[in-house]
C-alpha positions as CSV (number, residue, x, y, z in Angstrom):
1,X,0.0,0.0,0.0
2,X,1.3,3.4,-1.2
3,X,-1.8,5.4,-1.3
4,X,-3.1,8.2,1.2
5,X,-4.0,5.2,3.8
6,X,-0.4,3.8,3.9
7,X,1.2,4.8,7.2
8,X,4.4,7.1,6.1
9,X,7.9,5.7,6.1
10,X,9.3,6.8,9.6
11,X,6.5,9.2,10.6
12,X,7.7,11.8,7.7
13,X,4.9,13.2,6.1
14,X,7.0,16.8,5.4
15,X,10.3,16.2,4.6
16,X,12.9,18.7,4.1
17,X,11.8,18.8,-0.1
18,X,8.1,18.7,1.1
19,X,7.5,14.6,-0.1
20,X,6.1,12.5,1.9
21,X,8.0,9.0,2.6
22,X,6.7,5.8,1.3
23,X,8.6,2.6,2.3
24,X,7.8,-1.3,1.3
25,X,4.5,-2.4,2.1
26,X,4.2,-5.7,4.1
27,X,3.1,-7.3,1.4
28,X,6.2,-6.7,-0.4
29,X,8.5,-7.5,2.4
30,X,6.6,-11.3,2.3
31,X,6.9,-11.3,-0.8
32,X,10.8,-10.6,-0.9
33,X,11.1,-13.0,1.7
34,X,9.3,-15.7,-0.5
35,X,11.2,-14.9,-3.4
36,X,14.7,-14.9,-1.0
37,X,13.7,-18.8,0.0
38,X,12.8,-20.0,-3.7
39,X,15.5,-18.1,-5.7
40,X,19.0,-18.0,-3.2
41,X,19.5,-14.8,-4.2
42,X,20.6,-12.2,-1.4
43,X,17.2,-10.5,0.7
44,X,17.9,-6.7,-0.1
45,X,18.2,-7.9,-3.8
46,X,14.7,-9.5,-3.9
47,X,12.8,-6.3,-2.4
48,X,14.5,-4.2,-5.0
49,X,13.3,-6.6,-7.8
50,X,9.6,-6.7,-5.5
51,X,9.4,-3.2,-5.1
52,X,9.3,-3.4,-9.0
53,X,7.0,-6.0,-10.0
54,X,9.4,-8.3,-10.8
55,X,7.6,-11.8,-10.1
56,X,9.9,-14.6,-8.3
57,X,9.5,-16.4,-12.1
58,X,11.0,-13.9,-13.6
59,X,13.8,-13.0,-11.1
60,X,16.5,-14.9,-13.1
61,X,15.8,-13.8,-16.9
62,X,15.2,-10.1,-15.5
63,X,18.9,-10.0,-14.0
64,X,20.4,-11.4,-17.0
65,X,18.0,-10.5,-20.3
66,X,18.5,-11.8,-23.1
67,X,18.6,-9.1,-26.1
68,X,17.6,-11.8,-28.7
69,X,14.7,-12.6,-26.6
70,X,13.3,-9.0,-26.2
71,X,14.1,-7.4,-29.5
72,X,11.1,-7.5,-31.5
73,X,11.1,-8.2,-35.0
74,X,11.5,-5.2,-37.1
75,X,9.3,-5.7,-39.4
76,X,6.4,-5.5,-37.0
77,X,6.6,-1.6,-37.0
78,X,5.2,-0.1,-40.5
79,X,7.1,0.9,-43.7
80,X,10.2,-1.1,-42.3
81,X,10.3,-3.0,-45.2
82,X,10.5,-0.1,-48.0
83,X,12.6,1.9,-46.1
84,X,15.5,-1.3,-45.4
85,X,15.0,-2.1,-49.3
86,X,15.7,2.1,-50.3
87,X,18.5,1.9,-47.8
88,X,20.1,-1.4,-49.0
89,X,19.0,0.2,-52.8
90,X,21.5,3.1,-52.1
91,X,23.8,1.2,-51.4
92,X,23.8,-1.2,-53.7
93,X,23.9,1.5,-56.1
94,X,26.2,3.8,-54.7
95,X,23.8,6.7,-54.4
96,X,24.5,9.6,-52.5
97,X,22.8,9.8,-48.9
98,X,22.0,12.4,-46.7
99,X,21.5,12.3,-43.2
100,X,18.8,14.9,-41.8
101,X,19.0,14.7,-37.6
102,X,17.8,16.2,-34.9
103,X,20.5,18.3,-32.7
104,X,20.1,16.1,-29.6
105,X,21.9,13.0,-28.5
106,X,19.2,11.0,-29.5
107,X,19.1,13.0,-33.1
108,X,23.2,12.5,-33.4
109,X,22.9,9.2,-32.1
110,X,20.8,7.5,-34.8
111,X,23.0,9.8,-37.6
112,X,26.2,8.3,-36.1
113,X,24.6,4.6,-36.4
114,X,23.6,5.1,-39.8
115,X,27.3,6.6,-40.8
116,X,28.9,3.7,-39.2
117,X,27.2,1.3,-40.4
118,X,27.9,3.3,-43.6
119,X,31.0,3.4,-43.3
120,X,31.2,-0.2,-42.8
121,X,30.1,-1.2,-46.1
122,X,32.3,1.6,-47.9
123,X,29.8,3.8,-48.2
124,X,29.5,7.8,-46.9
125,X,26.8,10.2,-46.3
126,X,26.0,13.7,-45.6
127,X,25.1,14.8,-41.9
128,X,23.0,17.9,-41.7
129,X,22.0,19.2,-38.4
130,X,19.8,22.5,-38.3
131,X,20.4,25.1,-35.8
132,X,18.3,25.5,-33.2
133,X,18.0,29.3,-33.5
134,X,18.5,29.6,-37.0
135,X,16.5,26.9,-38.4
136,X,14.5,25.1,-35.0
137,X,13.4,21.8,-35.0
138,X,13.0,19.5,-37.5
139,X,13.2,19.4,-41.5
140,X,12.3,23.4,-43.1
141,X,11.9,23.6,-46.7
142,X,15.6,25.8,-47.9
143,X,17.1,23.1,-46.1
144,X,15.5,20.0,-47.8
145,X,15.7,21.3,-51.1
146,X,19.3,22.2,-51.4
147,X,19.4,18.4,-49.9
148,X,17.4,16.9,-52.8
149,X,19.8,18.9,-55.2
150,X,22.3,16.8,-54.2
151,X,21.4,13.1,-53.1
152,X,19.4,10.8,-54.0
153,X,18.0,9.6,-50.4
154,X,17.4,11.4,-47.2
155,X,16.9,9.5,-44.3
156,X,15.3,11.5,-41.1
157,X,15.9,10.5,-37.8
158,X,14.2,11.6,-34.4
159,X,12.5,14.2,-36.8
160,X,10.1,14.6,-39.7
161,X,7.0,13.1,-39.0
162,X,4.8,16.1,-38.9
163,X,6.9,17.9,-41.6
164,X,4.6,17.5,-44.6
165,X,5.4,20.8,-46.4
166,X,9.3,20.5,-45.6
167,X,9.3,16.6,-47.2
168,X,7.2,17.4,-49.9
169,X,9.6,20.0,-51.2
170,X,12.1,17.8,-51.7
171,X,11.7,16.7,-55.1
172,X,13.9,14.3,-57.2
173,X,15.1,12.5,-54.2
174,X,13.2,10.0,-51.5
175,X,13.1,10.8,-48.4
176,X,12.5,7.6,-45.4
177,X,11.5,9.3,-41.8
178,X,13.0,7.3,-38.9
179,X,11.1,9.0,-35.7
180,X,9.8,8.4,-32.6
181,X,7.6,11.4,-31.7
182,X,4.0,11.6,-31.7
183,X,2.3,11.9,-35.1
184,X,-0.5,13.2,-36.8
185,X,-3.9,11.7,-38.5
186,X,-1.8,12.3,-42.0
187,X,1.9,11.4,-42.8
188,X,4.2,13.3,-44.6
189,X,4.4,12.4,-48.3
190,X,7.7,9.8,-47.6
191,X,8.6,7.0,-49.3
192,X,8.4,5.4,-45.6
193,X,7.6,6.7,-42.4
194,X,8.8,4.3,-39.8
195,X,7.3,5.4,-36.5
196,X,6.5,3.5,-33.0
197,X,4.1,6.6,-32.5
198,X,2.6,6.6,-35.4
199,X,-1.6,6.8,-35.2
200,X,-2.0,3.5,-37.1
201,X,1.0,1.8,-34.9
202,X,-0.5,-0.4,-31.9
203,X,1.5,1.8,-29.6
204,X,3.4,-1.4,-28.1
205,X,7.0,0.1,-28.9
206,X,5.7,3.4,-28.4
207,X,8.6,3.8,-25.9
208,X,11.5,3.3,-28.6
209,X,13.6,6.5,-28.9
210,X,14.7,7.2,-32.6
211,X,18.3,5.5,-32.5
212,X,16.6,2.3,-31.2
213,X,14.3,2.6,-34.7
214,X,17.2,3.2,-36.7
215,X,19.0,0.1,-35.0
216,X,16.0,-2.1,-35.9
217,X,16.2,-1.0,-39.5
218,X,19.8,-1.8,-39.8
219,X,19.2,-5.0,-37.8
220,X,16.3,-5.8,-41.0
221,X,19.2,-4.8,-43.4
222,X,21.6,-7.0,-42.2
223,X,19.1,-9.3,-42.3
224,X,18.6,-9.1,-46.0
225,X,22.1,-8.8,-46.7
226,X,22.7,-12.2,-45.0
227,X,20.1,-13.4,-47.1
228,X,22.0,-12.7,-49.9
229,X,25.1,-14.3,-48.7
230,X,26.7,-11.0,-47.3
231,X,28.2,-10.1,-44.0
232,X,26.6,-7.4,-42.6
233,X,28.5,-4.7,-40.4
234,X,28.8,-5.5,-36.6
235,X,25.7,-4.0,-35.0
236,X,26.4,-5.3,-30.9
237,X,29.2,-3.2,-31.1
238,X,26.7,0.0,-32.2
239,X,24.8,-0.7,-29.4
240,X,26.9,1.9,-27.2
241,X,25.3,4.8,-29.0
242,X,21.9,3.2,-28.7
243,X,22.6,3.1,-24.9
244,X,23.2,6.6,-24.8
245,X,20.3,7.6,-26.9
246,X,17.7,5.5,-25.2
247,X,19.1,7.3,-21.6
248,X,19.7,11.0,-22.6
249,X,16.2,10.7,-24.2
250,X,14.9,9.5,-20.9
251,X,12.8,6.8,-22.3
252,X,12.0,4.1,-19.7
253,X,14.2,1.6,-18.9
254,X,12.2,-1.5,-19.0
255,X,11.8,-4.4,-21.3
256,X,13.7,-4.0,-24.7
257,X,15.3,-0.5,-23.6
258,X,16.8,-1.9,-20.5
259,X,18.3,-4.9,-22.6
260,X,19.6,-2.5,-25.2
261,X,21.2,-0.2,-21.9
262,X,22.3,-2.7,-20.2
263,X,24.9,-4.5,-23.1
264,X,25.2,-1.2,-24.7
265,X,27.1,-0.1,-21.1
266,X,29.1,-3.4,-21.6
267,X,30.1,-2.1,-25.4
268,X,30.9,1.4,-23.9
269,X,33.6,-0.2,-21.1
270,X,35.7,-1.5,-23.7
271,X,36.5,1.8,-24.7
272,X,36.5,1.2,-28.2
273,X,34.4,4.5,-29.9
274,X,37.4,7.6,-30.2
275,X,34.2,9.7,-29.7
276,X,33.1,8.5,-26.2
277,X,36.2,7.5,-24.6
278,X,37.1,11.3,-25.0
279,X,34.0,12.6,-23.7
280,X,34.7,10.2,-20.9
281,X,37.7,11.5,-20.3
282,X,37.3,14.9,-20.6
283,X,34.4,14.4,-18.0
284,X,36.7,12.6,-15.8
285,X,34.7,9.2,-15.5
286,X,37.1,7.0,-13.4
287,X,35.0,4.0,-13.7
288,X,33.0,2.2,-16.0
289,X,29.5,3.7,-17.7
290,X,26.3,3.2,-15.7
291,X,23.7,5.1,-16.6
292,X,23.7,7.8,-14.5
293,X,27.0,8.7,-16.6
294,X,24.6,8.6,-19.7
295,X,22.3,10.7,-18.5
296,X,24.2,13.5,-16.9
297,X,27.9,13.2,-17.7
298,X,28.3,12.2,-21.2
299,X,24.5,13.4,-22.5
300,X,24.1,17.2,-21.3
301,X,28.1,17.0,-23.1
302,X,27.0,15.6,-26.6
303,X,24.0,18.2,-26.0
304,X,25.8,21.2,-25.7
305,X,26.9,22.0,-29.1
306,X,22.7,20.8,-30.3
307,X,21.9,23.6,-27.3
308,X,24.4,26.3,-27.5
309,X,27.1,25.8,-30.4
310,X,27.5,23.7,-33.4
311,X,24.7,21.7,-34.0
312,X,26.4,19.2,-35.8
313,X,29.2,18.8,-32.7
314,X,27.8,16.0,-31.1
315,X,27.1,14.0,-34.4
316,X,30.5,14.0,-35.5
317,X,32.4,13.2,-32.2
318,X,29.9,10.1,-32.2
319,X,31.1,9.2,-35.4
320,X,35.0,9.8,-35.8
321,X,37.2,7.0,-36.4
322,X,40.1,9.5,-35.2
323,X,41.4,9.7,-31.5
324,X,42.4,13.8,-32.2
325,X,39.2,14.9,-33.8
326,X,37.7,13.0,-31.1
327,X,39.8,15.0,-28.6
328,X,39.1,18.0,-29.6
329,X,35.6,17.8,-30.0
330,X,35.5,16.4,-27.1
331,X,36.9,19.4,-25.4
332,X,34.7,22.3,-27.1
333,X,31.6,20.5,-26.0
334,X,32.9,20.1,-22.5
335,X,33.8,23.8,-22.9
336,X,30.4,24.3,-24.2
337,X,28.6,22.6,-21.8
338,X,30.2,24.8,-19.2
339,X,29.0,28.1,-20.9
340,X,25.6,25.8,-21.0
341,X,25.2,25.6,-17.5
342,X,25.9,29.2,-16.8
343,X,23.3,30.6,-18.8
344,X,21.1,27.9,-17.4
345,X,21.1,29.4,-14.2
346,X,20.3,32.6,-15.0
347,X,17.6,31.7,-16.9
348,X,15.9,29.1,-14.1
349,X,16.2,31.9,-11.2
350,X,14.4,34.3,-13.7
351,X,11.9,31.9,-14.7
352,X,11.3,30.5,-11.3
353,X,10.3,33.3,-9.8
354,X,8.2,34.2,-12.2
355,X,6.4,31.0,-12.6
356,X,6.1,31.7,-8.4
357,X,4.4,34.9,-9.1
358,X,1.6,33.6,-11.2
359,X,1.1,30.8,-9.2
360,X,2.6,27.0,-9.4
361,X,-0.8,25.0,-7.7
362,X,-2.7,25.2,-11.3
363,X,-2.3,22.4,-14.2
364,X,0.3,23.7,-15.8
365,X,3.9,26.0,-14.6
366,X,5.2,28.4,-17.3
367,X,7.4,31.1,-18.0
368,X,8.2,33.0,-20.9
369,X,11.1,35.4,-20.8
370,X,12.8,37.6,-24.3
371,X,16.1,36.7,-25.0
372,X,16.0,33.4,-23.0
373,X,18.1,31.1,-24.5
374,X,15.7,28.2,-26.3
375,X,18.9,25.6,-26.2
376,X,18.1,25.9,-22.4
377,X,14.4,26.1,-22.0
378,X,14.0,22.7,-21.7
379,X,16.5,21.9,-19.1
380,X,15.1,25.1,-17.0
381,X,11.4,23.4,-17.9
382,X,12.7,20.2,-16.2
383,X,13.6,21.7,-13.4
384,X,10.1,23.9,-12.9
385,X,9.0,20.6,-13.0
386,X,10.6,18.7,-10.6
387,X,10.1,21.7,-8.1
388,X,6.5,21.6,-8.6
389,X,5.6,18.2,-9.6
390,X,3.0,20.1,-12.5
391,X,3.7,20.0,-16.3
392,X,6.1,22.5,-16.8
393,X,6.7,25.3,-20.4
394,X,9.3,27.5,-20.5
395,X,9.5,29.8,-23.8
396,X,12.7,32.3,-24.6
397,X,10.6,35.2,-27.0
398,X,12.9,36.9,-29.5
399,X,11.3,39.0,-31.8
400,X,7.4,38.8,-31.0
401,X,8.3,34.6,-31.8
402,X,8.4,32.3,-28.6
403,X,10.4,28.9,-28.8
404,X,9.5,26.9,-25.7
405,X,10.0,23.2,-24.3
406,X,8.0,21.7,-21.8
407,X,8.5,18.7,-19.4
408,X,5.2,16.3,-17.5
409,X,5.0,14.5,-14.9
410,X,3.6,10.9,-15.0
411,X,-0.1,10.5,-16.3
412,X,-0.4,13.3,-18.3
413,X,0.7,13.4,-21.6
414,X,2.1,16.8,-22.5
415,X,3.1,15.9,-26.1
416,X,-0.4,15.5,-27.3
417,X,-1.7,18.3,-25.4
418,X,0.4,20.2,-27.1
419,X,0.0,19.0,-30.5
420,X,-3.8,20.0,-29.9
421,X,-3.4,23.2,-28.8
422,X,-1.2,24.2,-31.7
423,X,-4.1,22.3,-34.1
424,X,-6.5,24.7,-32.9
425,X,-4.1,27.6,-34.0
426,X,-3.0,29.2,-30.6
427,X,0.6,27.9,-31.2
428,X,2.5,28.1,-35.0
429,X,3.2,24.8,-34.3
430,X,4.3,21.9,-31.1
431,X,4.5,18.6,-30.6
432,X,6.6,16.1,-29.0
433,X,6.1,12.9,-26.6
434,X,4.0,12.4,-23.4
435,X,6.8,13.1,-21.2
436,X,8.5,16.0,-23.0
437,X,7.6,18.2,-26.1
438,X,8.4,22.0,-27.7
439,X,6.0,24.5,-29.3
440,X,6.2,27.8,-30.7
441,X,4.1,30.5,-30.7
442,X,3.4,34.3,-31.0
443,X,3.6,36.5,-28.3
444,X,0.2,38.0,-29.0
445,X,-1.1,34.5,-28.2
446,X,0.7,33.2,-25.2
447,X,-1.5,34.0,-22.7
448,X,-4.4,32.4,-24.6
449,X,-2.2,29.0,-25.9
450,X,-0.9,28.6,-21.9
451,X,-4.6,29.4,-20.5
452,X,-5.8,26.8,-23.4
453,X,-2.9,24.1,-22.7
454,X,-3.7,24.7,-18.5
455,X,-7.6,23.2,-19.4
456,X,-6.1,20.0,-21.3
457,X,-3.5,19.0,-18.7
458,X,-6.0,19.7,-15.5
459,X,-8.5,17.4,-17.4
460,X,-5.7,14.6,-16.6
461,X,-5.4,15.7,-13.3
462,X,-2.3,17.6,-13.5
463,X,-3.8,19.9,-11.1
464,X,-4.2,17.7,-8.6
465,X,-0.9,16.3,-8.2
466,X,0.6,17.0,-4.7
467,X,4.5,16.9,-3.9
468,X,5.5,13.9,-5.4
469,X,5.9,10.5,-2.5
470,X,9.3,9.5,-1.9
471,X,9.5,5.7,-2.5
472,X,12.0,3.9,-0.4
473,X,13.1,0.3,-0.9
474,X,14.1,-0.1,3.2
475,X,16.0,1.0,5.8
476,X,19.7,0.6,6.5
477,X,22.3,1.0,9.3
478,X,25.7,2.9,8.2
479,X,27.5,0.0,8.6
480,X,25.3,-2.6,6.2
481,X,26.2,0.2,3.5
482,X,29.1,-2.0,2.2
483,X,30.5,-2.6,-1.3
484,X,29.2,-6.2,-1.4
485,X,25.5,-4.5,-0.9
486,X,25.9,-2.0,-3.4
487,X,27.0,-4.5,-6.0
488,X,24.0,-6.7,-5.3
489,X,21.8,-4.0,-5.9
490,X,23.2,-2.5,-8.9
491,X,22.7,-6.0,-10.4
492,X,19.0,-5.3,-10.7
493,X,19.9,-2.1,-13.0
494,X,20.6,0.1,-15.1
495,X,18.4,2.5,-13.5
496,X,16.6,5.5,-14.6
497,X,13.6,6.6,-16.2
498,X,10.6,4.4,-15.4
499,X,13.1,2.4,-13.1
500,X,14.0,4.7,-10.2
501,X,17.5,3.5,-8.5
502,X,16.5,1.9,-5.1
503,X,16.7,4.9,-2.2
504,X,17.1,3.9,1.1
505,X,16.6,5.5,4.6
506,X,19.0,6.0,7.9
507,X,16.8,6.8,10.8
508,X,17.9,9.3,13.6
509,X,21.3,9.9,12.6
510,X,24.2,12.5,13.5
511,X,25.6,14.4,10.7
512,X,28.5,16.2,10.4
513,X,28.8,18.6,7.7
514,X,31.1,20.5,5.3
515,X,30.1,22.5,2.5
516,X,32.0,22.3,-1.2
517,X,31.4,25.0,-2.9
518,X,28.1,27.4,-2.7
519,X,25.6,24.5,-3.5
520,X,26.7,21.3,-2.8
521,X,27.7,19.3,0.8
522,X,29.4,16.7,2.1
523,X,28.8,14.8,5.2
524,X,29.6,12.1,7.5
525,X,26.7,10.1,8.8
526,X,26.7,8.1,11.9
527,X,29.0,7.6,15.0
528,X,30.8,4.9,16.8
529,X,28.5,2.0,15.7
530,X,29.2,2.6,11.7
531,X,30.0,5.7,9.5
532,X,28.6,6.3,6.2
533,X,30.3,9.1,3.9
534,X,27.6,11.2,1.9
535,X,26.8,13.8,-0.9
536,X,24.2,16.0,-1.6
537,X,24.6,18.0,-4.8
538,X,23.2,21.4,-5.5
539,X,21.1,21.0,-2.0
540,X,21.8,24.5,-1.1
541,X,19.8,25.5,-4.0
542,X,16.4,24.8,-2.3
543,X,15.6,23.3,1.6
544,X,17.7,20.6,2.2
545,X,21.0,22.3,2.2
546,X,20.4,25.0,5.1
547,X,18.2,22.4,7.2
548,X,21.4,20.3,7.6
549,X,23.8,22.7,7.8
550,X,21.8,24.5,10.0
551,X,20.9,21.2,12.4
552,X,23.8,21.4,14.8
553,X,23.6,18.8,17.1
554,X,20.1,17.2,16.1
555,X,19.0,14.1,14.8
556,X,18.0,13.7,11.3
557,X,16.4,10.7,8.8
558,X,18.1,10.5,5.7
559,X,17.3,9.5,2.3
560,X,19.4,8.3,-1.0
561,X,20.9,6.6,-3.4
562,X,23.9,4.4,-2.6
563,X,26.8,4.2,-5.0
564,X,30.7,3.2,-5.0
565,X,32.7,6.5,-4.8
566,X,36.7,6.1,-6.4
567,X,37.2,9.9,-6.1
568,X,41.0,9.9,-5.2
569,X,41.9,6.6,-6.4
570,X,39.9,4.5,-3.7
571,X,36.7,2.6,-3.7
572,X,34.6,3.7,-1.2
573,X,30.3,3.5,-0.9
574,X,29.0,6.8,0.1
575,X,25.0,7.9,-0.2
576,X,23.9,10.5,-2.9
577,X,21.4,12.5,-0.5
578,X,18.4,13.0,-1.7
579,X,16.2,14.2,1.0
580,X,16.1,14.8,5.0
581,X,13.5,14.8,7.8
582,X,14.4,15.5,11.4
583,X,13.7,12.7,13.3
């Protein structure tokens, strides 16, 4: 039980970040026990695997899946076939491709699979990457005709399924749309449109991001160049960039995607992409991937030049063969990401206290500020979010012409709302997924498009959404924390989106802390009977940070992640703090 009737995890109700704490239910600790007795495995393993439906049956095949068993066939998703025969066509032929992508990791992703695999065969194409400010998202009509001009195919990937006018323009070549985001009653005149979110898909891989589409059409050709007696390139070993596609895109981790993650992290330790070893590097990863690394040490990296720079950055240090280029790429997006982060905060403290003024207990938080920076809209509308647990848009106006990005929370699909909104002519145009999505509109219409979009996310109950429960998997001394523990439970990962990390609790504890820097802290938790090292990044940016520093000698519950630390050179488990309670 995890309702409203569900007595809360150690008495906290309030915590420091205003959740309310919600630990196993008894149910779930029987059936972790049950599971422990039938299975061997270790008793802290089985209530993480519980704690997410993960029946006693299945305990084995979940901690070691098999990709072959989970990757569906390709074909089952439409216009795979025509677009794997034009592709294998092209080829064949020696026709010249171009790549159209989307400036995100997920976007320069799915164009470095295709040029590797390529590259593979002898063959080369032509990356084109719009910019964000420039051009926006997606095919534009300049753009695809000077494309046609000059190839003969033009494959689109995470974009291009609601660009009918942009497609259509480009005459005298065929162009196949590899996508993922939501689409419309119509398609764009393609030769193939191959779409998990299309409107006449079944919606069962709905949760593919656009480089796991483009690795099922290269696993269907392969498949038909076997057939005719050829060797097709290597895909396992592509299935690093998949990894970090599938995680930077925050599309859930479960079935297929986890399977994908989880061997693409083993691909990624061997170190064998020029591209990604030096992002590692220059990021400083001592240890190997996991995919918190993905998601917020290599992603926001490969993002940065999509966000703030080159467009096509991130694209090409995916794709080099060469160690330098690789290096030096990998440097100006590290650089990048720097300058990223800096305008970032300006922006959020702007648009935060803004959104505060209007109010943030309606169906929907927004801002809208001129000369905000749209390559960081989206990040600042993630974090609105996560503050407020409400749908989030936040729109940078330059010009009279707002570019915007919104984020949701579970239950309410955003994407869709949005698309609707801009159908009825409030917004020049929007779309995206149920999770996140982008718009743009004019400023004579904002008030209008936000009041409209506020009416369509409060009919899913986005209004109603309180502070977002804490879920804990259990509660630990400082001294069970050990390496052996943490191993157990990261053999139940990856984690991430739609497969939260396990969080645990230390009840009444002394702290003793010590800032670093002006946001984050470090602290040492416990006493005599066990110590536990912790962190708690950027917790001076809301509650958390001056209730434990400000604590003295009290007593406080603790929540977070655990993880194995080799700062320094040494292996050590420490908690990533999360959240606090005085006990």
């Amino acid at each position: 039980m995890t309702g409203p009737a569900a007595r809360a995890f150690l008495g906290v109700e309030a915590s420091a970040t205003g959740r309310r704490w919600v630990g196993p239910s008894p149910e779930e600790d029987r059936l972790a026990e049950a599971m422990a007795q039938t299975t061997r495995l270790p008793l802290a393993l089985c209530r993480t695997l519980v704690r997410r439906g993960v029946p006693a049956s299945d305990a084995e095949s979940f901690l070691a899946p098999a990709l072959r068993d989970l990757l569906p066939d390709p074909l089952t998703l439409k216009d795979m076939a025509p677009a794997a025969a034009r592709l294998l066509q092209a080829v064949a032929r020696r026709e010249r491709i171009a790549i159209f992508a989307d400036y995100d990791v997920d976007g320069g992703s799915s164009a470095a699979l295709l040029i590797v695999w390529l590259r593979a065969l002898g063959r080369s194409a032509t990356l084109y990457i719009p910019d964000r400010i420039d051009e926006g998202y997606g095919p534009n009509v300049p753009a695809m005709q000077a494309l046609a001009e000059a190839h003969d195919l033009i494959l689109c990937v995470d974009c291009g399924t609601l660009s009918h006018e942009p497609i259509a323009a480009a005459k005298g070549a065929d162009v196949v749309v590899l996508d993922h985001h939501l689409g419309a009653e119509t398609l764009p005149p393609a030769l193939a449109v191959v779409n998990p979110n299309r409107q006449d898909e079944d919606g069962s891989l709905g949760h593919l991001c656009a480089a796991s589409v483009v690795f099922l059409l290269l696993v269907e050709a392969n498949r038909r160049l076997r057939a005719d007696g050829v060797q097709g390139p290597d895909l396992m070993a592509m299935l690093d960039l998949v990894a970090l596609a599938t995680v930077a895109d925050v599309a859930p981790l479960t079935g297929v995607n986890r399977a994908l993650v989880r061997q693409g992290l083993k691909v990624m330790a061997r170190r064998e992409r020029p591209g990604l070893v030096a992002l590692a590097d220059v990021a400083r990863m001592k240890t190997a991937p996991n995919s918190y690394a993905l998601g917020f040490l290599l992603g926001p990296r490969v993002n940065a030049g999509g966000r703030i720079g080159q467009a096509d950055l991130g694209a090409r240090l995916l794709s080099t063969e060469d160690p330098r280029e690789a290096q030096a790429l990998a440097e100006r997006l590290d650089q990048l990401n720097t300058e990223r982060r800096e305008i970032e905060a300006r922006v959020r403290e702007e648009a935060l206290a803004q959104a505060e003024a209007r109010g943030i207990s309606g169906p929907l938080v927004w801002a809208a500020g001129e000369g905000w920076h749209p390559g960081v809209v989206g990040i600042v509308a993630a974090r609105l979010k996560e503050a407020t647990n409400r749908p989030a848009v936040v729109i940078g106006f330059e010009n009279g012409i707002g570019k915007g990005s919104g984020r949701s929370i579970a239950g309410v699909d955003l994407g869709a709302s949005i698309h609707r909104v801009a159908h009825e002519g409030l917004l020049l145009k929007g779309g995206g997924h149920r999770m996140a999505a982008g718009l743009t509109v004019e400023e004579g219409r904002l008030e209008a498009a936000m009041e409209r979009l506020g009416e369509l996310l409060a009919r899913q109950g986005a209004a109603e959404a309180g502070p977002a429960d804490l879920r804990l998997d259990g509660l630990l001394m400082p001294s069970a924390a050990t390496a052996e523990f943490v191993e157990q439970i990261d053999s139940a990962g990856p984690y991430g989106a739609g497969a939260a990390a396990p969080r645990f609790a230390l009840a009444d504890q002394r702290v003793t802390c010590r800032r670093m820097g002006d946001k984050h802290m470090r602290l040492t938790i416990g006493g005599a009977e066990g110590r536990l090292e912790a962190v708690a990044f950027g917790c001076f940016d809301g509650p958390l940070g001056p209730l434990l520093e400000g604590g003295g000698a009290g007593r406080f519950h603790l929540a977070g992640r655990l993880e194995i630390d080799t700062w320094g050179g040494s292996a050590r488990v420490q908690m990533r703090l999360e959240d606090a309670a005085r006990a």
